[in-house]
N, C-alpha and C positions, 0 to 999 in steps of 0.2 A: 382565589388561587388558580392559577393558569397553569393546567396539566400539559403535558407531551402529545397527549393522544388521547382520544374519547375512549369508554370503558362502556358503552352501550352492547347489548347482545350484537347486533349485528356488526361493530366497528371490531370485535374481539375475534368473532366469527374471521372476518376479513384479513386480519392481520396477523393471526396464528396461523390458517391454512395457506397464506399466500403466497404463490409460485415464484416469486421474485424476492427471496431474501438478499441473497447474496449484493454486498457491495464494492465497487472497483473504485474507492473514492480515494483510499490508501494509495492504489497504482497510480491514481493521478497527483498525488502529493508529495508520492517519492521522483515522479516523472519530474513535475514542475519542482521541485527545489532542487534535484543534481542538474536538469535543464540552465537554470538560470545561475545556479553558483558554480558549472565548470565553466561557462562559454563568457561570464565575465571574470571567472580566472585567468581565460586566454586573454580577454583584453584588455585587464591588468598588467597581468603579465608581459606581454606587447607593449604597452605604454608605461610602464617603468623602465623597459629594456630599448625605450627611444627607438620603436622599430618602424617602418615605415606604417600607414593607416593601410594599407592594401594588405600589409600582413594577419593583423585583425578579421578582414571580411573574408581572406585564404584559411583562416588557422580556425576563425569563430562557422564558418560554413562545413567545414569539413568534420568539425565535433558535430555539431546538430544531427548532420545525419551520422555519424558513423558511432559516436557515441549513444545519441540516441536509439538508434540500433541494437548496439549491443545491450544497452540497458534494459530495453523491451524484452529481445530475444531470453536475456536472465532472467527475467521477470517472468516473460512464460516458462522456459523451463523449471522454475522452482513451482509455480502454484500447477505445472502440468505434476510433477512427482509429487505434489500432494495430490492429487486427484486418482493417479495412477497407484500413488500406500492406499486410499480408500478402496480401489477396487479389488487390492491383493486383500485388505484387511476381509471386504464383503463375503470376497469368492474363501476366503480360509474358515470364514464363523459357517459359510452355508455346507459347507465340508462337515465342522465340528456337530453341529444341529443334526446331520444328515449320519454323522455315524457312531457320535456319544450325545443324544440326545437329554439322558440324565443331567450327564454332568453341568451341559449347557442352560439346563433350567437352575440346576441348582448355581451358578452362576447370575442369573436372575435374582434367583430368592436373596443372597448374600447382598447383593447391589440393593434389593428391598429393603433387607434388615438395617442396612446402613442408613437407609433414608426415616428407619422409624417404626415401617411398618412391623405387623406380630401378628400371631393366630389366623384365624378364620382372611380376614385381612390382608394378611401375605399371600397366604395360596391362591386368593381369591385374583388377585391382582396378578399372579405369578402365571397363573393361567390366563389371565386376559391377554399378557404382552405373549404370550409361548406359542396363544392359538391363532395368531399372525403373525406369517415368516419374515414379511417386510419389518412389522415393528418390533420384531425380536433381535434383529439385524441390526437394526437402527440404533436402539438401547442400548446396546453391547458394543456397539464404535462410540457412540457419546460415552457410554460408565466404564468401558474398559481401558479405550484407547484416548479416549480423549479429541476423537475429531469427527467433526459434522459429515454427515450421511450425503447431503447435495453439495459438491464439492464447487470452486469456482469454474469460470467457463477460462481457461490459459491463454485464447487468443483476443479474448475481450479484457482481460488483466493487462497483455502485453499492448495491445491498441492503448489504452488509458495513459501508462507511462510513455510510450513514442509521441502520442498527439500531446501530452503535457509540456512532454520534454521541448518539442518542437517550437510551442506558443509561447513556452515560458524564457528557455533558452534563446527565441530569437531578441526578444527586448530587447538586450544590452547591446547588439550588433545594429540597429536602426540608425543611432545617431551617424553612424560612420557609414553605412549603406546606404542615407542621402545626403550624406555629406555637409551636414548642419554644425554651426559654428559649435563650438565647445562642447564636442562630441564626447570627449569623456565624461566630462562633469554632467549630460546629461542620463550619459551610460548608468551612473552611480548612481542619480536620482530616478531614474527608471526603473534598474532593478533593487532598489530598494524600496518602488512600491510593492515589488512583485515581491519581493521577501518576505514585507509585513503583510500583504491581502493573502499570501498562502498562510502564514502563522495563524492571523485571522481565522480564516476560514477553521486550520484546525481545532480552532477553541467548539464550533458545531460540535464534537465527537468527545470532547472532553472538557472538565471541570473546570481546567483554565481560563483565566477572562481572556478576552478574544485580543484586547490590546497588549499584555503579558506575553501573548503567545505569538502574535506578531511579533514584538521586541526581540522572543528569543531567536525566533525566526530569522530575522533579519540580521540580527548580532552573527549571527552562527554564516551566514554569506558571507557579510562583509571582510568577518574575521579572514576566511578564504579567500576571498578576493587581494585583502593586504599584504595576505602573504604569498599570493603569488604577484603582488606588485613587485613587494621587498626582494624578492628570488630574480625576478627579470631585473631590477634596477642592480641587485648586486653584482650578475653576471655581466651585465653591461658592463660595470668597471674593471670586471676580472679581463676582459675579451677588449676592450678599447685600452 
């Protein structure tokens, strides 16, 4: 049987105290899938609406960055006010510790008792986590509030979705930016690789088989895509 990860002292050692938890792999899979599924909605949307091909590489260039843009900058601002609720939560428990000491142990012990612990036991342990402020601190954002102590880093979340957006998002725009014959239809076969190699990929992080999750992956673009075909083709008849 082929585990995840070795279970040796020193591989446990490694991988509990390790300084680099945190991962931005989410920011890069939200990057690359609104990347590729607005900027082949633009060129969808453009080629059902019979527009010229230069409207495409105007309309798909100017999402990339401004879109992408704005995506990041969301991106950092939401995982910067998670990091800045941590520091109000830290700076308010070292307040609470600092002037109802009691109460804040007995807040521990409760969080104990939950877990199981009783007698000699509890106290025992109640004073291990009490007589370090950092892990009293710590315990009390995990069991109280429910969010991690080392927060993410907001300008490496927001870098992951721009550089995603950027890579993923340009695909669809290629065929028509060197100007290769059947530019659409290679548009659609391009970023429907990128549809299914993101889906893929998400299966790593979760239970899903990795072709499943491609599929959904990709259904879930196209679906967007279609409909911004349908929308540009209809207004074309509304407008001609």
């Amino acid at each position: 049987m082929s585990l995840e990860h070795s279970h040796s002292h020193t591989a446990i050692h490694d991988r509990i105290h390790s300084k680099n938890k945190n991962s931005y792999v989410s920011d890069w899979i939200l990057g690359g899938i609104d990347g590729a599924v607005t900027t082949f909605a633009i060129v969808a949307g453009v080629v059902g609406a019979a527009l010229e091909w230069q409207v495409i590489i105007i309309l798909g260039l100017a999402n990339l960055l401004a879109d992408g843009f704005s995506m990041a900058a969301s991106n950092y601002s939401a995982v910067k006010s998670d990091a800045d609720d941590v520091k109000r939560l830290w700076k308010m428990e070292e307040e609470h510790i600092r002037d109802v000491p009691e109460g804040e142990r007995e807040e521990i012990r409760q969080i104990l008792i939950a877990k199981g612990l009783t007698d000699t036991t509890l106290e025992d342990a109640v004073d291990a986590i009490c007589a370090n402020e950092k892990t009293w601190i710590e315990t009390m954002l995990i069991e109280e509030f429910g969010v991690m102590p080392e927060s993410r880093d907001p300008i490496k979340a927001g870098l992951a979705t721009f550089s995603a957006f950027l890579v993923c998002g340009a695909v669809p725009l290629v065929p028509f930016v060197f100007s290769l014959g059947h530019s659409f239809e290679l548009a659609i076969v391009a970023t429907g690789v990128v549809f299914f190699v993101i889906g893929a990929a998400k299966s790593l992080w979760a239970l899903t088989p990795w072709w499943r999750s491609g599929l959904e992956t990709l259904a879930i673009g196209m679906a967007a895509a279609g409909v911004s075909y349908a929308i540009g083709y209809w207004l074309k008849g509304l407008i001609s």
